[in-house]
PyMOL CGO cylinders between C-alpha atoms (Angstrom):
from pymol import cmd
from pymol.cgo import CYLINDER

trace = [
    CYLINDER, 44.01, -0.94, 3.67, 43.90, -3.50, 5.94, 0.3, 1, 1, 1, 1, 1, 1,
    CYLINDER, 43.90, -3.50, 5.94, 43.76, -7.38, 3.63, 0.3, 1, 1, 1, 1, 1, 1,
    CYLINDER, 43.76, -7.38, 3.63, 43.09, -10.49, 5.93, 0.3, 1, 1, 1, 1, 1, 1,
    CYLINDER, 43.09, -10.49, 5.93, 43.66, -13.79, 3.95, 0.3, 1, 1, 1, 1, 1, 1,
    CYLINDER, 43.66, -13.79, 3.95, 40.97, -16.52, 4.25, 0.3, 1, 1, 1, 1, 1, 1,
    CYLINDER, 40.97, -16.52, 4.25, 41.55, -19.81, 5.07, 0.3, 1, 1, 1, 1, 1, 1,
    CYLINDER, 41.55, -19.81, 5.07, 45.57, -21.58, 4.88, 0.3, 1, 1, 1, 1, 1, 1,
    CYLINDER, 45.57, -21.58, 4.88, 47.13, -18.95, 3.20, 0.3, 1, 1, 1, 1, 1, 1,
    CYLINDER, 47.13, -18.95, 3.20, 48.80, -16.17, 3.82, 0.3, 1, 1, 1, 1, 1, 1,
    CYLINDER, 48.80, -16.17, 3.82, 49.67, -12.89, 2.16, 0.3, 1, 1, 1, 1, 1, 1,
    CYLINDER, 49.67, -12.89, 2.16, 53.19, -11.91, 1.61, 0.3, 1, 1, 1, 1, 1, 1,
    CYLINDER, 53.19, -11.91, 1.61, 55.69, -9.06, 0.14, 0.3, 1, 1, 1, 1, 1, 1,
    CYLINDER, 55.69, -9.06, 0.14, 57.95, -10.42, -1.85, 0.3, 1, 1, 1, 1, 1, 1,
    CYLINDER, 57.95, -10.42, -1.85, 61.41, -9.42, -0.89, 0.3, 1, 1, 1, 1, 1, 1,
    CYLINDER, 61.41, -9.42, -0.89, 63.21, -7.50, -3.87, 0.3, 1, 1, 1, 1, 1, 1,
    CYLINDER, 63.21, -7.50, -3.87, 65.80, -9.06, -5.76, 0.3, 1, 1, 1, 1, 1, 1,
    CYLINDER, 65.80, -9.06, -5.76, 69.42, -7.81, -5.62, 0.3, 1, 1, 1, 1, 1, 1,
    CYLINDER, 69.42, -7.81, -5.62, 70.20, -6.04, -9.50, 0.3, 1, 1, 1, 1, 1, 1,
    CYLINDER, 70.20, -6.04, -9.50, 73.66, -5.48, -8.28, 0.3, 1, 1, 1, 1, 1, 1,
    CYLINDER, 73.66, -5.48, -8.28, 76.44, -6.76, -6.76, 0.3, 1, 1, 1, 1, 1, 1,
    CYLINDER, 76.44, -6.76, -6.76, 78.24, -6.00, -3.21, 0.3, 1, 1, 1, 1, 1, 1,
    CYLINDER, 78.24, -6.00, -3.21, 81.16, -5.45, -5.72, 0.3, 1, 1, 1, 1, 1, 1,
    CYLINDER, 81.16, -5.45, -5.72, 79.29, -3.17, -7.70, 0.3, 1, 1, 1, 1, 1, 1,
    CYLINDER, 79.29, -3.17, -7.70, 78.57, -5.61, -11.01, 0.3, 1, 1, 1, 1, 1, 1,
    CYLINDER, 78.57, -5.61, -11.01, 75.15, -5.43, -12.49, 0.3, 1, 1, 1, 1, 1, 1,
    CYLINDER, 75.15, -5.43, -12.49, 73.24, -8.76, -12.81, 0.3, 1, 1, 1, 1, 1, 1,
    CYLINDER, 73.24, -8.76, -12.81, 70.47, -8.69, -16.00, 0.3, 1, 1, 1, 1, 1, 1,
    CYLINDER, 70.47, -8.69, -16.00, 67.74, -10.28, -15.08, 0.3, 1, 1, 1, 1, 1, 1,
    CYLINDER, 67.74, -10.28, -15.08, 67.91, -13.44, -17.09, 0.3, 1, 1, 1, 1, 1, 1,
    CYLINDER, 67.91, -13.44, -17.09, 71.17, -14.10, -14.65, 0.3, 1, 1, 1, 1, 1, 1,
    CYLINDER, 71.17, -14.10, -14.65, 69.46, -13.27, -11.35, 0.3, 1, 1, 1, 1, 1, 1,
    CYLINDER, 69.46, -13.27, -11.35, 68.40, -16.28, -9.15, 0.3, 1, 1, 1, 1, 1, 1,
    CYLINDER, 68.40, -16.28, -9.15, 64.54, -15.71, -8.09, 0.3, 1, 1, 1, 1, 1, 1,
    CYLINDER, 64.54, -15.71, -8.09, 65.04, -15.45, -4.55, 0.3, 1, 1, 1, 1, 1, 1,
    CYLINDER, 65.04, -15.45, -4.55, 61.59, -17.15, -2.89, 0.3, 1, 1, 1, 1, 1, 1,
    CYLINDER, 61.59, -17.15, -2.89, 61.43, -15.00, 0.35, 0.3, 1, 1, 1, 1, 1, 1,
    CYLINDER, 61.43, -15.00, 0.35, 59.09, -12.71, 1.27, 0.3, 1, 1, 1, 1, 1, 1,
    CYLINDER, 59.09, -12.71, 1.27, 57.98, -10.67, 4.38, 0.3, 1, 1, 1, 1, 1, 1,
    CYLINDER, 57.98, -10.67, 4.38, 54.37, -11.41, 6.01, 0.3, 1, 1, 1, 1, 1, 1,
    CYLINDER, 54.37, -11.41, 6.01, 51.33, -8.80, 5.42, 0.3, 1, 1, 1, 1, 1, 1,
    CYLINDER, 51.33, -8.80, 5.42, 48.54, -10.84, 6.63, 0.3, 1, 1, 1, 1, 1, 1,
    CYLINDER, 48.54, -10.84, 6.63, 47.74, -14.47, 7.79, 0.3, 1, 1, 1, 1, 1, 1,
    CYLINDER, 47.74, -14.47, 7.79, 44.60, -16.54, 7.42, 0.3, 1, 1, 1, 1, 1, 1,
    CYLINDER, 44.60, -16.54, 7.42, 43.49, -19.36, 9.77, 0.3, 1, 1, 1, 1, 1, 1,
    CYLINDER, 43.49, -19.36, 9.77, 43.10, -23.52, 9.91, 0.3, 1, 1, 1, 1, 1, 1,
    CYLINDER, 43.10, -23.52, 9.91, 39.81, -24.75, 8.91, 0.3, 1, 1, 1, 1, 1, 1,
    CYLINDER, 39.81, -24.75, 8.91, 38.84, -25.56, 12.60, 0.3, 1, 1, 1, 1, 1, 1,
    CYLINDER, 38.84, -25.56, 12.60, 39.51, -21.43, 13.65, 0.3, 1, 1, 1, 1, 1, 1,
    CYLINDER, 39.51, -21.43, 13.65, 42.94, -21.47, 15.12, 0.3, 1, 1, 1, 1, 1, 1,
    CYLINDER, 42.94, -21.47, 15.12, 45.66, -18.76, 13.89, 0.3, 1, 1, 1, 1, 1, 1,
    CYLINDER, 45.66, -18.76, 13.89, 48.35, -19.68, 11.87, 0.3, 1, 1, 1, 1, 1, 1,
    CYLINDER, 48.35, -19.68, 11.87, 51.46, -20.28, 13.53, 0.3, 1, 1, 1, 1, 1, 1,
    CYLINDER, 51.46, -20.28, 13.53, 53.12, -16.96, 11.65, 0.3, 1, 1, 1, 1, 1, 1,
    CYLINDER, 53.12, -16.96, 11.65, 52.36, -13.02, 12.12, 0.3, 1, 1, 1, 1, 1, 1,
    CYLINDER, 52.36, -13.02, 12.12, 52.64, -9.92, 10.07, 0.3, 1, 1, 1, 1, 1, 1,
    CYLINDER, 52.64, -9.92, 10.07, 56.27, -8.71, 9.87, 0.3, 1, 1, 1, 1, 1, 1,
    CYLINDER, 56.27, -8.71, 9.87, 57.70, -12.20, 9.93, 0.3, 1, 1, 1, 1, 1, 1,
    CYLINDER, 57.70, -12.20, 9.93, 60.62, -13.07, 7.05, 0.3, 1, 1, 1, 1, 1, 1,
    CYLINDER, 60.62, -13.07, 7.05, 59.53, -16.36, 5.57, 0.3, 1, 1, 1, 1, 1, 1,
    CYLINDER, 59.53, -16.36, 5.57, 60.96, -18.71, 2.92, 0.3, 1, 1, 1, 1, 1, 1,
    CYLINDER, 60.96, -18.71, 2.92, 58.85, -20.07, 0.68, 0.3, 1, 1, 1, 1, 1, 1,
    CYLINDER, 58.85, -20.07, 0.68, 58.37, -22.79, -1.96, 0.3, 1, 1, 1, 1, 1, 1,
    CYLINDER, 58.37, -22.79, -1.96, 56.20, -24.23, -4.60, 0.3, 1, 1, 1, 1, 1, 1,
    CYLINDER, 56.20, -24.23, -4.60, 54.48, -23.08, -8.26, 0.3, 1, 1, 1, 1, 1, 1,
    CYLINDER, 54.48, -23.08, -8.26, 51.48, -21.63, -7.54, 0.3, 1, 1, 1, 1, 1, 1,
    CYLINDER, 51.48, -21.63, -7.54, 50.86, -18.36, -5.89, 0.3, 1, 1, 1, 1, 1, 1,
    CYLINDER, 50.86, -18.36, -5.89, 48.27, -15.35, -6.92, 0.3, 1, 1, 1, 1, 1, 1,
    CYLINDER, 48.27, -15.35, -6.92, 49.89, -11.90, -7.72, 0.3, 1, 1, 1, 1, 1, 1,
    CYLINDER, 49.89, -11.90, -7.72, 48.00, -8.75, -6.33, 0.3, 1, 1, 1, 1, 1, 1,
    CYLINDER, 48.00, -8.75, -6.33, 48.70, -5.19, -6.35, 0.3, 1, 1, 1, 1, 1, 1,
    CYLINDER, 48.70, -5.19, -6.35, 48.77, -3.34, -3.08, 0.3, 1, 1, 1, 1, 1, 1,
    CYLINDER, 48.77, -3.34, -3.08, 48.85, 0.39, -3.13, 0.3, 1, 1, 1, 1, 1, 1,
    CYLINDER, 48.85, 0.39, -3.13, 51.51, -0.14, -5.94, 0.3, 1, 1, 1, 1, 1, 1,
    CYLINDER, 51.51, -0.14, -5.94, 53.23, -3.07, -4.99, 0.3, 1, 1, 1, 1, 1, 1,
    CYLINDER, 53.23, -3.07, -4.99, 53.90, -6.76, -5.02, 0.3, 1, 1, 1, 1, 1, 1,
    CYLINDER, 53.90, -6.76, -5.02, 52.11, -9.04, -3.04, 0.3, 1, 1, 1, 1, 1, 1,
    CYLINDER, 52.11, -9.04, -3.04, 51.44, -13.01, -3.48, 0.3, 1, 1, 1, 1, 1, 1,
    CYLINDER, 51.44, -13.01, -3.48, 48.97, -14.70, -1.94, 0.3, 1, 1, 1, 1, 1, 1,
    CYLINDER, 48.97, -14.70, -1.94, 50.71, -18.24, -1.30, 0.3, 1, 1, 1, 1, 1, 1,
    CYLINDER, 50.71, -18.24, -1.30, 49.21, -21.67, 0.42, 0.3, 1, 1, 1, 1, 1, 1,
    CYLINDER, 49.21, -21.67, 0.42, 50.58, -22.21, 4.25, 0.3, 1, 1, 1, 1, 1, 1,
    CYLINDER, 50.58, -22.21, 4.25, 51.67, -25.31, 3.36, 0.3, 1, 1, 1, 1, 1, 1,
    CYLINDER, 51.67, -25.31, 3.36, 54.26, -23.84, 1.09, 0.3, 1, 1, 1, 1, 1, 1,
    CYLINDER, 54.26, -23.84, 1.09, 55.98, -21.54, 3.54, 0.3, 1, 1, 1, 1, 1, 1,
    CYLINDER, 55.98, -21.54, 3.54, 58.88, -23.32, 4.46, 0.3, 1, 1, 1, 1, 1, 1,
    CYLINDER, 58.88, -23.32, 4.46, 60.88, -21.98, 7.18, 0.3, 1, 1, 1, 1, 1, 1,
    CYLINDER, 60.88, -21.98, 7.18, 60.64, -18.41, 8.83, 0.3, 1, 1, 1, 1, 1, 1,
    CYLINDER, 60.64, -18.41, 8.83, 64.02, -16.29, 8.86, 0.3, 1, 1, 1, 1, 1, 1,
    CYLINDER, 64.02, -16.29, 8.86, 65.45, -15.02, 12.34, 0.3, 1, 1, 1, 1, 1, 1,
    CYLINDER, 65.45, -15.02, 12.34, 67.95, -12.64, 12.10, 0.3, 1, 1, 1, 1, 1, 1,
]
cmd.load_cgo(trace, "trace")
């Protein structure tokens, strides 16, 4: 299924959060730390046609409150504005 987003936004997988430790110590989930980072599925374009500056596979951080939850082929994905992606991750 191929999902292009429309206009400034772009659609993400959110990256899973760790449930346990490199030590080995579980961490409930009212004591994990929601990690805002995600990994690129699809990107939408400025209002006057040009591509946004990110592409699928890239590792982004992201802020803000407001994002839109969908389910693709059973799993995650957020639909979040460009303007909240904050930095991409190079590894």
């Amino acid at each position: 299924m191929i999902i292009r987003p429309i206009g400034e936004r772009v659609l993400i997988k959110a990256v899973k959060k760790a449930e346990v430790t490199e030590s080995g110590i579980f961490i409930p989930d009212s004591a994990q730390e929601e990690k805002k980072e995600g990994i690129v599925v699809g990107v939408g374009t400025f209002e006057d046609g040009k591509t946004l500056p990110l592409k699928a596979g890239d590792h982004i951080i992201y802020g803000g409150y407001r994002s839109d939850e969908v389910d693709v082929e059973g799993e995650k994905h957020l639909f979040i504005d460009f303007k909240d992606v904050l930095a991409v991750v190079e590894e």
